[in-house]
Structures are given as C-alpha cells and as structure tokens.
N, C-alpha and C positions, 0 to 999 in steps of 0.2 A: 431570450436566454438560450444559451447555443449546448445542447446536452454533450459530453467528452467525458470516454473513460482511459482513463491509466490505468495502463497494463503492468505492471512491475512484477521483474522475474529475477530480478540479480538481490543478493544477499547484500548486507549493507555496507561489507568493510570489506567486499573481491574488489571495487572497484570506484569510482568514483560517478559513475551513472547511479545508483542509489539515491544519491544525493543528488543528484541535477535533477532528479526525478522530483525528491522531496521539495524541491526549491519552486521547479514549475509548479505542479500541483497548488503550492501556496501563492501563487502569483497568478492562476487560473481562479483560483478561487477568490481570490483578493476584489477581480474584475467582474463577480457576482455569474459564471458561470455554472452550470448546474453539474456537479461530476460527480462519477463512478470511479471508486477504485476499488482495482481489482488484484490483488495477492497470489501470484502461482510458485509454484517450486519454492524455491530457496528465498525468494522474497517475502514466505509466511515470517522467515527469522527477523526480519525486519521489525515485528511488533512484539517478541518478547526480548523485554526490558533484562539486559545484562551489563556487565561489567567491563569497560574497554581498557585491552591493555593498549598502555601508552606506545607504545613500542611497535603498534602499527602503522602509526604516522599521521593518523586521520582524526579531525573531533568527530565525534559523536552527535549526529543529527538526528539519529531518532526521541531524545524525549520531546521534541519537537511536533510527535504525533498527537501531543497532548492537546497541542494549539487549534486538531481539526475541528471540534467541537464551535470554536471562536470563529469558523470561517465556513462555517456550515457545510459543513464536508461530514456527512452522514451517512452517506454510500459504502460503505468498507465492507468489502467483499473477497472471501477466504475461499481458496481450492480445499475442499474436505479432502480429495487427494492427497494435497501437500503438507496437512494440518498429521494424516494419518501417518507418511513417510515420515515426518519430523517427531511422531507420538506428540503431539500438540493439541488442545483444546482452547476452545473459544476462554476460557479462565486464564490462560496465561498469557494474553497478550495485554500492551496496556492502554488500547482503544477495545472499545465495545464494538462486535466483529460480527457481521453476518457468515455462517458457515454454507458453500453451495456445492452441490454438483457440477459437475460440468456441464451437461447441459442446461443451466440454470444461467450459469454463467455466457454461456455461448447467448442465451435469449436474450440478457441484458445486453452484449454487446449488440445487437443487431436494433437494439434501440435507440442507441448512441448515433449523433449526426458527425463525430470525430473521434479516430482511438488515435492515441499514441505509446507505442510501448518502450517499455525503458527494460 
C-alpha cells in the first residue's frame, strides 16, 4: 500500500483544481491506497458546508466529502493556521477534522512515500 498525501490549498469555487483534486483523491482511494489529506489556506473553506450560488457556473462537489468515510479516507488534516485566519473550528466543517500545527503537519508529510498538491 503506497502511503500519498494531498496537499489542497485552493478554495472550492476560485477554480476548477479543487475539484480535480476532489476527483483524484476519490480515485486514489478507490485503488486501496493509504492517504493523508491535508487542508491549508483557503482550502480549510472547502469543508464548511454552504450554500452555492447558481451563478458561479460550477456544481458543487464538496458534499461529496461525505463519501470519505466509505473509502476510508480518515486522514483529514487542518492548518490550525488556517482554521484561525478563517475563525473556523473543527465543529463547523462537515467531515470530522484533525486540527495540527505546522509542524505536525510538515512530520506527516515526511512520512508520505508521494505528495501531490493541488
């Protein structure tokens, strides 16, 4: 089992990497590898569950995070950083979130035998 963590740093409706992120991840996981993700900046926004206006152009792939539980994707991993810039708490996302430091975070990547960031 090949250990890989996703890095995800983009918000979910700047761009359309959010989603190609969301898409690997599910298809890494699908092939029974072992992953970390990991949440910085603006990518913490990605886990609290909001309201899309139509008018962005984009569907909505985050309640999709729901499914990680079903693909054994347990690893979710929050910059307390980013959690603090956004005044966010491990309560308001809608996966169950480990909250770390950065160097907590830096340890885990050096554990990983593949990153890839989105």
């Amino acid at each position: 089992m090949v250990k890989i963590a996703l890095v995800l740093q983009q918000s979910a409706f700047t761009s359309a990497i959010a989603r190609e992120a969301h898409d690997m991840l599910l298809a890494l996981a699908a092939v029974e590898h072992q992953l970390t993700v990991i949440y910085l900046g603006e990518a913490v926004l990605q886990l609290v569950p909001t309201a899309v206006n139509a008018s962005l152009g984009c569907k909505d792939f985050t309640p999709g995070q729901k499914l990680f539980g079903l693909y054994d994707i347990d690893q979710l991993l929050v910059s307390r950083d980013a959690c603090q810039q956004y005044q966010l708490s491990a309560d308001d996302f809608r996966v169950p979130v480990q909250l770390c430091a950065m160097a907590e975070l830096q340890q885990q990547l050096s554990q990983q035998q593949h990153i890839l960031r989105f």
